[in-house]
Backbone bond lengths (Angstrom), bond angles and torsions (degrees), N, CA, C in turn:
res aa  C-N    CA-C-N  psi(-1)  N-CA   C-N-CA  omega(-1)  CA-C   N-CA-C  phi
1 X - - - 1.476 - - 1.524 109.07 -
2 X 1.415 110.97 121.92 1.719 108.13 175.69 1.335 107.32 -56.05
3 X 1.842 112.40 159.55 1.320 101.72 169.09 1.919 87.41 -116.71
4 X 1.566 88.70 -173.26 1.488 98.37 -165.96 1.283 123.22 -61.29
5 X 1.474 103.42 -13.93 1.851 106.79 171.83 1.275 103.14 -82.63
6 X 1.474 158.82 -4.88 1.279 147.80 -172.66 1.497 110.59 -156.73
7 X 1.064 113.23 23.07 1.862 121.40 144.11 1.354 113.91 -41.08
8 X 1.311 131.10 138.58 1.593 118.13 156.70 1.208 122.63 -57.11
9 X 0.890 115.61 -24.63 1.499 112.93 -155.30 1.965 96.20 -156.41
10 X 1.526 97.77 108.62 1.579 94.75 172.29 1.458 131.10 -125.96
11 X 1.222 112.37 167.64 1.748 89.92 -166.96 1.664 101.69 -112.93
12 X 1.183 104.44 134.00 1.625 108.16 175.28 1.795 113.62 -109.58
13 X 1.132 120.95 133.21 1.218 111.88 164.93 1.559 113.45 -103.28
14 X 1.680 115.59 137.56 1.729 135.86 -167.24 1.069 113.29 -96.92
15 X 1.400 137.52 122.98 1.557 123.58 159.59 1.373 105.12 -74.12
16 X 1.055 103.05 165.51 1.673 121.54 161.31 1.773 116.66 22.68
17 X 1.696 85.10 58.00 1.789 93.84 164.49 1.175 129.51 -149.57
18 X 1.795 67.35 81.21 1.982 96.48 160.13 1.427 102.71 -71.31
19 X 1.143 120.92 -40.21 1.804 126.39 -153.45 1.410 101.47 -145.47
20 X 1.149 118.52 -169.94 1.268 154.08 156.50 1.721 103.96 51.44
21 X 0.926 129.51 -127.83 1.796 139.70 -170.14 1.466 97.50 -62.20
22 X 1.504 108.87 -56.73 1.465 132.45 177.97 2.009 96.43 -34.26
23 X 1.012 90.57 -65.66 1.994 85.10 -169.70 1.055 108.19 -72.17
24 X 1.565 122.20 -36.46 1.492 116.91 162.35 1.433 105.08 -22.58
25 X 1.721 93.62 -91.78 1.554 95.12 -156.39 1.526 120.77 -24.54
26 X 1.646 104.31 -66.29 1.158 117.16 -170.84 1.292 121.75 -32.39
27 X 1.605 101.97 -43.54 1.537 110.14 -164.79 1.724 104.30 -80.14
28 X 0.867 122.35 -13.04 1.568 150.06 157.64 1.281 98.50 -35.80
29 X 0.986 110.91 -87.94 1.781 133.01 -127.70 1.873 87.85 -101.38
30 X 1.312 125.36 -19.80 1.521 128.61 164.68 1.581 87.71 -63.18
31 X 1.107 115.39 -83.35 1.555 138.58 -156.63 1.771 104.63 -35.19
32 X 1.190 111.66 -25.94 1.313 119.89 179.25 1.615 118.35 -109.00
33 X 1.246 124.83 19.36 1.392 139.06 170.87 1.562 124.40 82.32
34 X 1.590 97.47 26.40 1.301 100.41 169.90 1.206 124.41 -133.08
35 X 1.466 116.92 -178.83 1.788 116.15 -153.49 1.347 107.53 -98.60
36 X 1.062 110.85 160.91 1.834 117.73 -177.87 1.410 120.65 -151.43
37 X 0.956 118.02 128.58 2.046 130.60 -159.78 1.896 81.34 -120.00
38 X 1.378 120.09 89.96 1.283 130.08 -150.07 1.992 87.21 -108.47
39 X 1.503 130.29 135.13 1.195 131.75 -173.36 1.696 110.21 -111.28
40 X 1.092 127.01 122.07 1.869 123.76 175.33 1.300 107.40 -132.14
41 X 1.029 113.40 -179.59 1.510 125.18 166.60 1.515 121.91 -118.56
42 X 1.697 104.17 -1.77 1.440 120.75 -165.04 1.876 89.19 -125.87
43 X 1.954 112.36 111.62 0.956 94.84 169.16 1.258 150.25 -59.52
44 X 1.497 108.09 -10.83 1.666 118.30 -152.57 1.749 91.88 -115.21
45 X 1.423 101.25 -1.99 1.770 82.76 -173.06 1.499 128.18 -58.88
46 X 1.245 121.01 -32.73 1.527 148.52 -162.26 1.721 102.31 -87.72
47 X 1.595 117.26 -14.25 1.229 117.16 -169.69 1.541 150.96 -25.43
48 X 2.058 75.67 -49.31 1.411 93.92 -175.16 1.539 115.08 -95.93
49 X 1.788 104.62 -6.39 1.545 106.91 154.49 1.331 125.70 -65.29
50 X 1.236 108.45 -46.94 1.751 120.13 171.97 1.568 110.43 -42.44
51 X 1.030 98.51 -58.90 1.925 107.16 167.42 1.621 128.61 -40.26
52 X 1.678 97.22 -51.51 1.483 110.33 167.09 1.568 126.94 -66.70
53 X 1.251 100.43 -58.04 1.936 114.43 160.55 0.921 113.62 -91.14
54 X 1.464 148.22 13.66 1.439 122.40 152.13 1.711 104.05 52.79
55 X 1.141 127.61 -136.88 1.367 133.78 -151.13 1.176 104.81 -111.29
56 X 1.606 135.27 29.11 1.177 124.87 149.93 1.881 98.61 -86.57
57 X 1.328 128.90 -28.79 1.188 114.88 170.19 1.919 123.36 -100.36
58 X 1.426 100.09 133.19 1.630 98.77 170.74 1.262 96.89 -128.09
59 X 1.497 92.57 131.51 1.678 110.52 154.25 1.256 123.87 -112.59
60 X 1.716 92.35 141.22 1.470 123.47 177.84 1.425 130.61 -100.81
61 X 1.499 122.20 126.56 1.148 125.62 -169.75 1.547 115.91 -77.53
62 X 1.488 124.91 101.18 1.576 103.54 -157.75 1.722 104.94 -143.68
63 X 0.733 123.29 114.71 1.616 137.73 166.66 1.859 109.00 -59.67
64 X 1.504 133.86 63.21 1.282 110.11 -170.00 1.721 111.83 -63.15
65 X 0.738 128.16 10.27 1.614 122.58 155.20 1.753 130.87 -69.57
66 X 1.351 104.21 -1.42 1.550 122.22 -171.45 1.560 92.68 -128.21
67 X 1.373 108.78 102.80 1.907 122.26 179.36 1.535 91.70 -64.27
68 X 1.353 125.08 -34.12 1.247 116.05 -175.36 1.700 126.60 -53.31
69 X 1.353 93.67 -57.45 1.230 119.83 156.58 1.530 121.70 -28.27
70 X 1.192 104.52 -88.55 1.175 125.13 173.10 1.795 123.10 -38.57
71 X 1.216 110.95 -43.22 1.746 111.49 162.05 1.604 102.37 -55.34
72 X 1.772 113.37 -67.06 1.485 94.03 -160.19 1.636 112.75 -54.03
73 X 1.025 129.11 -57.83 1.748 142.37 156.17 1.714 90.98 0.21
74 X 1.126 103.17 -86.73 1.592 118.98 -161.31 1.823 100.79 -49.89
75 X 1.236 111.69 -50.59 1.503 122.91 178.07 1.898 106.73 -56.61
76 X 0.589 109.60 -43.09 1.704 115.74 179.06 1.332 103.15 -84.32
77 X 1.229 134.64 -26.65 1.654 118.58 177.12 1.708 91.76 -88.95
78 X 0.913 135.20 -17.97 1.642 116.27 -176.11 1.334 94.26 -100.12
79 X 0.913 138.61 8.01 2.067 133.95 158.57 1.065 98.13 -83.48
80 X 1.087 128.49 -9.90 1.680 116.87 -165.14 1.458 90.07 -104.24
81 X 1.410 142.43 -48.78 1.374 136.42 178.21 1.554 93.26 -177.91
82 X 1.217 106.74 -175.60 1.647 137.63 159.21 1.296 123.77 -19.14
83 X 1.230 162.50 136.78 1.141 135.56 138.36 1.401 105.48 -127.43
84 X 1.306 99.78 126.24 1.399 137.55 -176.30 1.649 135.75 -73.49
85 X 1.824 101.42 -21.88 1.069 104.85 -176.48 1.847 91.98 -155.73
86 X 1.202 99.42 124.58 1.869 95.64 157.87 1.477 111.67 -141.39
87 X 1.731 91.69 167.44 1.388 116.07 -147.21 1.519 110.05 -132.70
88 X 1.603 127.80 87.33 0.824 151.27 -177.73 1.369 109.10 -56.82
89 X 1.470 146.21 80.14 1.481 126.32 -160.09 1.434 94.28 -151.22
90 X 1.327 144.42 8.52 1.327 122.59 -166.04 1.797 90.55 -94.15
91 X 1.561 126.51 159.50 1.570 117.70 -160.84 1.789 82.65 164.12
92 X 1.289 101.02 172.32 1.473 132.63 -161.58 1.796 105.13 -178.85
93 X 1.025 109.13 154.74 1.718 115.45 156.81 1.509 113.62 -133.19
94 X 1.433 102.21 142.53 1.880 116.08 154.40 1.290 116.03 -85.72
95 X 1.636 103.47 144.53 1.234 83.17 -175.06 1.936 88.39 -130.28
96 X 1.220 104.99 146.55 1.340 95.31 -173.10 2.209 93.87 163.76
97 X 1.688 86.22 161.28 1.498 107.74 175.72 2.269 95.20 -51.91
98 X 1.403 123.66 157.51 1.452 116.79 162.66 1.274 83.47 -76.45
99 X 1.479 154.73 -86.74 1.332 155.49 -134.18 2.351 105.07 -44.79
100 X 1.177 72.37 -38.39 1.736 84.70 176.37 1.963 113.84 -90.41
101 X 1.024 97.25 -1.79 1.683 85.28 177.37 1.915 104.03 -96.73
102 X 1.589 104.98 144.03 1.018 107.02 -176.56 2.040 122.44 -84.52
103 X 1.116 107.33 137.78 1.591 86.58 168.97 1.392 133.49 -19.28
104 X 1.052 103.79 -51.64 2.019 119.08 -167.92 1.990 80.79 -63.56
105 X 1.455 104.69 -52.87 2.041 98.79 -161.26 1.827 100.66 -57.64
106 X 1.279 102.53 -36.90 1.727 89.18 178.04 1.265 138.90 -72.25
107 X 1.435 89.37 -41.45 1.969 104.17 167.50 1.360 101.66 -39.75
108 X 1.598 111.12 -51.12 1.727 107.08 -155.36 1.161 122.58 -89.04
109 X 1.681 98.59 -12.04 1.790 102.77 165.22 1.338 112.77 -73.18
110 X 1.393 118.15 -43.83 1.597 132.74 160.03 1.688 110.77 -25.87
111 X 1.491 99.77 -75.09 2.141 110.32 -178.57 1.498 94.52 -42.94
112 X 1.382 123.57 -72.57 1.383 115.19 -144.79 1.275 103.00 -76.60
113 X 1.629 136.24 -37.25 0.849 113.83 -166.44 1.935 126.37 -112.90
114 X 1.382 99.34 18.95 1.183 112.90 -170.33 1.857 103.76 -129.54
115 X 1.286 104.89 -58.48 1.491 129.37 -160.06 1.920 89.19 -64.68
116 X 1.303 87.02 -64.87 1.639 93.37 -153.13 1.633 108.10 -47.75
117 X 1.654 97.79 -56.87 1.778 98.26 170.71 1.048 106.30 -50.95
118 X 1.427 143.52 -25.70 2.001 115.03 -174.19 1.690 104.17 -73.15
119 X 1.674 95.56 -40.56 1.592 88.47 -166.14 1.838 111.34 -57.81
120 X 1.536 107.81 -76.72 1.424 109.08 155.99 1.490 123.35 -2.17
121 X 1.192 122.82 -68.76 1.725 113.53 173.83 1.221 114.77 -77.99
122 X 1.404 126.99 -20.34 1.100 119.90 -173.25 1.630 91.68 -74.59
123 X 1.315 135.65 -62.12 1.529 139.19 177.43 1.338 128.59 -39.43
124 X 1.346 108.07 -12.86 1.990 129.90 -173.97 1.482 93.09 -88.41
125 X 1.816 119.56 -52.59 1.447 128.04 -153.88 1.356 119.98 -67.51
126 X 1.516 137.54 -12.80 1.210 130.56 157.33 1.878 103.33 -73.87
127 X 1.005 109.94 -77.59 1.472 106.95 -172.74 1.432 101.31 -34.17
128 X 1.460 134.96 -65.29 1.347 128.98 -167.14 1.960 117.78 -49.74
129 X 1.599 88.30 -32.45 1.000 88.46 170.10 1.427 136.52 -71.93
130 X 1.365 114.16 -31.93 1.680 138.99 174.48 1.044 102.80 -66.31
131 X 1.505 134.06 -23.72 1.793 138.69 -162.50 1.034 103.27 -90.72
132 X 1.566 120.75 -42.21 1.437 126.65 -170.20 1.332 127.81 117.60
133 X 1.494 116.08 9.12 1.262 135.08 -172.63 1.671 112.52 145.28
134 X 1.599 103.10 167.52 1.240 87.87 152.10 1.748 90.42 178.94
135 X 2.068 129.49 -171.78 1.047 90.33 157.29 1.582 100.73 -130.95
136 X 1.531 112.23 -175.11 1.638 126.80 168.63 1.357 105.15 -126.90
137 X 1.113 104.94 125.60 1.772 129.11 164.62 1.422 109.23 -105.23
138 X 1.245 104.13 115.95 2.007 114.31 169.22 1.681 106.27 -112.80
139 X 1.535 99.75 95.95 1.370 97.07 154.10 1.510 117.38 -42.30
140 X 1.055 108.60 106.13 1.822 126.81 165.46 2.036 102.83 -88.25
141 X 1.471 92.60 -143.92 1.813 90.62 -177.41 1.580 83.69 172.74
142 X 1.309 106.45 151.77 1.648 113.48 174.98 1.641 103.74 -52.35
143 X 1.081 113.27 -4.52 1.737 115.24 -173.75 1.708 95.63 -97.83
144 X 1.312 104.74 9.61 1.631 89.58 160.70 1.591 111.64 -114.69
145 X 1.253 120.87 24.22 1.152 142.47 154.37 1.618 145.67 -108.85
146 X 1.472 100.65 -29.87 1.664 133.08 -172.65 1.570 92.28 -136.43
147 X 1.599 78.57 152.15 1.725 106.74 172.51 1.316 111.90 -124.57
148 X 1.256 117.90 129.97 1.585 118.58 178.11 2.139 106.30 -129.59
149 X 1.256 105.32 133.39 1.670 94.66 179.93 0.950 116.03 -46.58
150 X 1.153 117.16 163.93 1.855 134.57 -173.87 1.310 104.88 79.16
151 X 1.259 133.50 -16.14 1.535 114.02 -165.49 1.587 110.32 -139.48
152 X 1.255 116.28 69.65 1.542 150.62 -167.79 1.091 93.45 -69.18
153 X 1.810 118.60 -83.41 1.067 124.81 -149.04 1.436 117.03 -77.16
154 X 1.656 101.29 -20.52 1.802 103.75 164.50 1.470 117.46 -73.61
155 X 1.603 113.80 -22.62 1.674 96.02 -174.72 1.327 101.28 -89.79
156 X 1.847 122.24 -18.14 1.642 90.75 167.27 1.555 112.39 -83.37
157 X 1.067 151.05 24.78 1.446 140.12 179.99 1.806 86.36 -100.08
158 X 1.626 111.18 -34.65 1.479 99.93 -174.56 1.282 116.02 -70.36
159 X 1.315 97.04 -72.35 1.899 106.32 171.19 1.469 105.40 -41.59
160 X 1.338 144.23 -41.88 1.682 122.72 157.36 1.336 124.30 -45.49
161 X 1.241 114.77 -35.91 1.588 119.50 176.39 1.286 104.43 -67.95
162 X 1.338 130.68 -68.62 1.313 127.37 178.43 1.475 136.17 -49.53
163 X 1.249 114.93 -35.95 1.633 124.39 129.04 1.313 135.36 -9.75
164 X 1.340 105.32 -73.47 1.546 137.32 -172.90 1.368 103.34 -60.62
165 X 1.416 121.34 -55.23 1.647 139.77 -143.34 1.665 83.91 -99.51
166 X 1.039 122.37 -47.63 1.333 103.78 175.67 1.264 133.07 -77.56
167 X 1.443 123.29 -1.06 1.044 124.25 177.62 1.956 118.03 -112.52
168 X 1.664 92.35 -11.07 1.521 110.70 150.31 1.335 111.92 -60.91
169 X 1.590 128.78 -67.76 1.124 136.43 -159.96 1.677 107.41 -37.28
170 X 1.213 103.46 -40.70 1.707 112.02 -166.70 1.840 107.14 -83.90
171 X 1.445 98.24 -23.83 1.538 106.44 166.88 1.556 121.97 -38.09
172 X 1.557 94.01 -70.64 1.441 126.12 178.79 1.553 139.89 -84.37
173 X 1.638 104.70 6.47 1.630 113.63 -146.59 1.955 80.60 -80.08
174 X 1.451 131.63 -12.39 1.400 119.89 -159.97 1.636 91.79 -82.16
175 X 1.385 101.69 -19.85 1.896 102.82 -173.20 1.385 124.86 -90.51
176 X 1.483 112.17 19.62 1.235 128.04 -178.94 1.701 99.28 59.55
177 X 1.124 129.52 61.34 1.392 130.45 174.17 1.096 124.50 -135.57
178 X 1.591 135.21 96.02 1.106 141.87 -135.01 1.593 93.77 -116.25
179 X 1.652 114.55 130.32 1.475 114.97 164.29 1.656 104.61 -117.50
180 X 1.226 103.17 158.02 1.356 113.10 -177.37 1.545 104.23 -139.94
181 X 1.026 116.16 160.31 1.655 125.76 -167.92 1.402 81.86 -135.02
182 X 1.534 116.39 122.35 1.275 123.49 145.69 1.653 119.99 -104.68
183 X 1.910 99.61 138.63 1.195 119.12 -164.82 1.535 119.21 -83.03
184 X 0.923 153.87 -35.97 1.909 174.75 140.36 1.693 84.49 75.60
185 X 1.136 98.25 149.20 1.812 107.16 160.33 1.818 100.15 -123.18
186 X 1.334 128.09 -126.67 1.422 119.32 -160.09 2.097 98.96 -94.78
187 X 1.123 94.17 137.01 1.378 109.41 -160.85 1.475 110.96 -148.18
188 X 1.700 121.50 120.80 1.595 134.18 -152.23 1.906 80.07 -88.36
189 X 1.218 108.60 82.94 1.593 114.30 156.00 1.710 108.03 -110.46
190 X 1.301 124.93 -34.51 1.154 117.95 175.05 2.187 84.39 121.30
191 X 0.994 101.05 20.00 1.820 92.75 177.21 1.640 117.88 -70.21
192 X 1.824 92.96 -32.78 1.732 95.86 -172.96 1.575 116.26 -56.16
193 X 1.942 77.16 -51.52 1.994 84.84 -179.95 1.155 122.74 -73.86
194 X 1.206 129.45 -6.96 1.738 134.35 141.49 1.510 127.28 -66.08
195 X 0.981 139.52 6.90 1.448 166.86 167.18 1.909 98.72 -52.54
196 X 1.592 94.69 111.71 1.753 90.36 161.84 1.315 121.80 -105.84
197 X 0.956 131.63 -172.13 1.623 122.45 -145.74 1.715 98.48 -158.76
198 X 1.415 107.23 114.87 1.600 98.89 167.63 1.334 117.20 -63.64
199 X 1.599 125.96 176.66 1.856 110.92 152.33 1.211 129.99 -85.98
200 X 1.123 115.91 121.93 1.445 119.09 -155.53 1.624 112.16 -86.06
201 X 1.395 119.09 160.34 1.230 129.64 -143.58 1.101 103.39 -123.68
202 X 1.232 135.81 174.49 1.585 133.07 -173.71 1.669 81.78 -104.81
203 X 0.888 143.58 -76.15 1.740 121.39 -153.75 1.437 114.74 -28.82
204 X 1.269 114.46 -55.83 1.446 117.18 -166.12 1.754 101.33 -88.22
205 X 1.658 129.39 23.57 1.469 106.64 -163.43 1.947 96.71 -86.07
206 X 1.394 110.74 -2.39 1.423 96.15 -152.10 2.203 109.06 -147.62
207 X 2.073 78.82 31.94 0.898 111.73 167.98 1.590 126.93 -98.28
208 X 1.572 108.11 -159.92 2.068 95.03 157.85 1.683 109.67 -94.24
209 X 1.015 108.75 -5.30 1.634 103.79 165.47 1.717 100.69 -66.60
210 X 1.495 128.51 -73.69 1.329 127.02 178.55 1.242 105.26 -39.67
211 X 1.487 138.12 -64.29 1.101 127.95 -169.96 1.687 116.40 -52.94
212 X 1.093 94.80 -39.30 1.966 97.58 -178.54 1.359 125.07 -62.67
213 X 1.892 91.51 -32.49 1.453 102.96 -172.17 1.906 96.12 -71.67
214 X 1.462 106.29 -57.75 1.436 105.29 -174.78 1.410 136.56 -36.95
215 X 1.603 105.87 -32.02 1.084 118.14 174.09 1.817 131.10 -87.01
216 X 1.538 94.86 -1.24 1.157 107.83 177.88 1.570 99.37 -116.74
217 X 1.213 133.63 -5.33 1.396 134.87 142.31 1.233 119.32 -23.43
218 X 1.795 98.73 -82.67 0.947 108.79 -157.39 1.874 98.69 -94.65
219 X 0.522 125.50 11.09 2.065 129.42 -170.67 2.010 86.08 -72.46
220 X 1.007 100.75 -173.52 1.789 128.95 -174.56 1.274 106.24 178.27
221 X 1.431 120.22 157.62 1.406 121.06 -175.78 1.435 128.82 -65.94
222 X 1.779 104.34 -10.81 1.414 106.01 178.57 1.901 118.99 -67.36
223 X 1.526 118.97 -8.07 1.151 115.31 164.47 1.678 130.66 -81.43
224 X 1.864 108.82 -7.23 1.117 124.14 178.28 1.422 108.55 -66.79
225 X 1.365 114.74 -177.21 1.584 115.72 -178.38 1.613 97.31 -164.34
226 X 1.173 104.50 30.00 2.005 103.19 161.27 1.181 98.63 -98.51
227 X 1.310 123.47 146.80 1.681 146.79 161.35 1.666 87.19 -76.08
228 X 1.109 134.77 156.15 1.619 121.79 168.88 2.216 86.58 -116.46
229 X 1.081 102.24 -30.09 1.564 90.46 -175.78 1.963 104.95 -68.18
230 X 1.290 102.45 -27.09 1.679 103.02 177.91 1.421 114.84 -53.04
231 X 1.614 89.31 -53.97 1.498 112.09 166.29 1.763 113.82 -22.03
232 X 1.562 100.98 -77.48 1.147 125.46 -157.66 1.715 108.23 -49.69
233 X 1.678 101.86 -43.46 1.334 119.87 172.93 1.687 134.01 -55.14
234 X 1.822 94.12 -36.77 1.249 101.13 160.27 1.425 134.81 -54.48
235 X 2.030 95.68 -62.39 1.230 120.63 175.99 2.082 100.77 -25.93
236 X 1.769 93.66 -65.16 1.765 98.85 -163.05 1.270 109.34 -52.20
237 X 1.249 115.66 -21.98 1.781 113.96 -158.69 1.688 98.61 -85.66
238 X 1.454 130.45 -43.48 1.778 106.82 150.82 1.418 126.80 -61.83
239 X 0.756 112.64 6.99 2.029 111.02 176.20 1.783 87.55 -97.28
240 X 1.500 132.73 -11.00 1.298 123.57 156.84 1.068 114.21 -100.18
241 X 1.416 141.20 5.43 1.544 121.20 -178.48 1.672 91.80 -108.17
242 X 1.450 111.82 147.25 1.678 135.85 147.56 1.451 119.19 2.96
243 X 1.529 84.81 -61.62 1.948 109.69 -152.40 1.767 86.86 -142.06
244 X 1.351 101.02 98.01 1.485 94.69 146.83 0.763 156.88 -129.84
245 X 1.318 154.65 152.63 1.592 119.86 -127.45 1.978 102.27 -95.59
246 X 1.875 87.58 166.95 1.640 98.71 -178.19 1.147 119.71 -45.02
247 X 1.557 107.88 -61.71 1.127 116.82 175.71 1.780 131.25 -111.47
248 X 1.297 118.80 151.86 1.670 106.59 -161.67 1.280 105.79 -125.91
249 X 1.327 128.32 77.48 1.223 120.75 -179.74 1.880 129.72 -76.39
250 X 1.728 85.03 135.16 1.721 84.50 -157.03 1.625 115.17 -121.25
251 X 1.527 140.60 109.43 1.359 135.46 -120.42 1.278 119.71 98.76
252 X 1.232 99.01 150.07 1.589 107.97 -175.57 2.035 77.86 -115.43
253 X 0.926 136.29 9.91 1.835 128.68 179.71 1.379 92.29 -84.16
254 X 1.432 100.09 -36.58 1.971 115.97 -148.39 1.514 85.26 -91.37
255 X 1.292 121.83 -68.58 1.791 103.42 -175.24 1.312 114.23 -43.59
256 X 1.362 120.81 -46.22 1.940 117.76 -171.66 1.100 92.75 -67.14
257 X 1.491 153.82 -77.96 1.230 135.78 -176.34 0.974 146.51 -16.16
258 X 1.914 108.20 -67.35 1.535 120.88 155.56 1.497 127.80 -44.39
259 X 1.417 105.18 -39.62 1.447 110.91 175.40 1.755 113.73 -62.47
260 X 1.231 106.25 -71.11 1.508 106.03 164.99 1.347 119.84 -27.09
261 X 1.575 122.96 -57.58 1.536 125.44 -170.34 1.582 96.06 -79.06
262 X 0.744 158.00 -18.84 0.859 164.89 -114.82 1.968 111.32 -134.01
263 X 1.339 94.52 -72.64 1.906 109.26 139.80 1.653 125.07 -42.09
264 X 1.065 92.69 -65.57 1.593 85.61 179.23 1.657 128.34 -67.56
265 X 1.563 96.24 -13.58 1.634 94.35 163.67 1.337 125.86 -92.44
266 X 1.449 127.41 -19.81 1.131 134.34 151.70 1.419 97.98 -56.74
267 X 1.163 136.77 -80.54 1.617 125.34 -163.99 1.508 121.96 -35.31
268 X 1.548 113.81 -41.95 1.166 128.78 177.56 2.025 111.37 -74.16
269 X 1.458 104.26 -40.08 1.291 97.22 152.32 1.619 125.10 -55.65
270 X 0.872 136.59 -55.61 1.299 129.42 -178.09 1.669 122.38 -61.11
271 X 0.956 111.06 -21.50 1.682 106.06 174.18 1.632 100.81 -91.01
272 X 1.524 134.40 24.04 1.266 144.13 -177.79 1.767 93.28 -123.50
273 X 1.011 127.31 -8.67 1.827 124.14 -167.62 1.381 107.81 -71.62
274 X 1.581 120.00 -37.64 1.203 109.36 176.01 1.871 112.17 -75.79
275 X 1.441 114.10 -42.71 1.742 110.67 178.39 1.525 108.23 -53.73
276 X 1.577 108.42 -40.62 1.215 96.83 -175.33 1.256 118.04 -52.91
277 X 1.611 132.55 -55.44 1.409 140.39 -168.41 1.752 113.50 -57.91
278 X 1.500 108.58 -20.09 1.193 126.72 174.73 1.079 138.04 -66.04
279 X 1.348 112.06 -15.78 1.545 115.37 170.83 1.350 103.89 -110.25
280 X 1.206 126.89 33.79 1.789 126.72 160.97 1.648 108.09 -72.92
281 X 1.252 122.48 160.86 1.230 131.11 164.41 1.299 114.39 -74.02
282 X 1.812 129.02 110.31 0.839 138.84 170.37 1.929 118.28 -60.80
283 X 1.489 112.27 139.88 1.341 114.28 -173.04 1.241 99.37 -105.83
């Protein structure tokens, strides 16, 4: 009996691909003879895929911020068969001072980008488990590693994801169920010019919050340097290997970054080795 890494033909279900990585993938993983239970909020976006694949692709109309939602969705794509691979990707960012973001902006950076992926994998992991494997991909972002001002409430929805998924991974690794966190740094999906914006305040206008915000004002994707279809290609090529790794870092913006943040907290850990040992109970 194949397992889910070497099926001919497997079915993945997509969050949030109307656009960007999201249609990538999809249009990916169609393009290569397999099935897709594809998720939007825009009925007609997926159209002219539906046209091309016919009934290897269905799209679903789905709000992942409504758990309600989201079970029946999930419940109707596993009547239909198996699914073998999912794809955690629907996301947005605020961009703004934390002192300036409103309740309603955090909750909802929270739902979409923290909440929704736990529920979602958590809802795949019995069946995946009963099947015999299977895998989960969570679009992450170098912002689930690094912090930069203005974008608070997105690096904790990230750094929660990355958390979560890694401490799943070790849950499930006996059930042949492989998660992966993918990393992206700046990437021509159209994310910048989707960017919401708190109202900004005179304290922070002429700070690195103003500066961050300004420059992501006025920026467009032509300064990025992700391929998002390269992307997409990568992503598929661990949904074929054995063992693939936790995390997938994608960019050379996102490796120099991570590495740096990454360095400097180890460095800063180590001049803490002696305090740390210091608050043990002396005998």
């Amino acid at each position: 009996m194949p397992t889910p890494s070497d099926k001919s033909v497997r079915h993945w279900f997509v969050t949030g691909a109307s656009g960007g990585l999201g249609r990538h993938l999809t249009e990916y993983a169609l393009q290569r003879g397999d099935r897709v239970t594809a998720t939007v909020r825009r009925p007609a976006a997926l159209e002219d895929l539906r046209e091309a694949y016919g009934d290897r692709l269905t799209v679903e109309i789905l709000d992942v911020t409504r758990p309600a939602d989201v079970d029946t969705v999930v419940s109707r794509t596993l009547q239909s068969g198996p699914v073998d691979i999912v794809v955690n990707n629907a996301g947005y960012a605020v961009v703004g001072a934390a002192e300036e973001m409103t309740v309603e902006q955090i909750r909802d950076q929270i739902e979409v980008l923290l909440l929704a992926p736990m529920l979602i994998t958590r809802a795949f992991l019995k069946p995946m488990r009963e099947q015999g494997g299977g895998r989960i991909i969570q679009i992450s972002s170098m912002g689930g590693q690094i912090g930069i001002p203005t974008g608070s409430s997105y690096h904790a929805g990230k750094w929660g994801l990355e958390g979560f998924t890694e401490s799943v991974s070790r849950e499930v690794s006996d059930f042949n169920i492989h998660l992966t966190l993918v990393e992206p740094g700046g990437t021509r999906t159209g994310f910048v010019s989707a960017l919401h914006y708190t109202t900004e305040t005179a304290a922070y206008r002429d700070n690195a919050v103003g500066q961050t915000r300004h420059l992501l004002e006025t920026a467009d994707d032509s300064i990025l340097t992700g391929d998002p279809a390269k992307l997409a290609s990568a992503i598929y090529d661990t949904t074929r290997r054995p063992n693939p790794p936790l995390r997938l870092t994608l960019g050379s913006d996102t490796y120099d970054a991570i590495h740096t943040a990454l360095t400097e907290r180890l460095t800063a850990l180590e001049t803490q080795k002696d305090l740390a040992a210091s608050v043990a109970f002396t005998r």
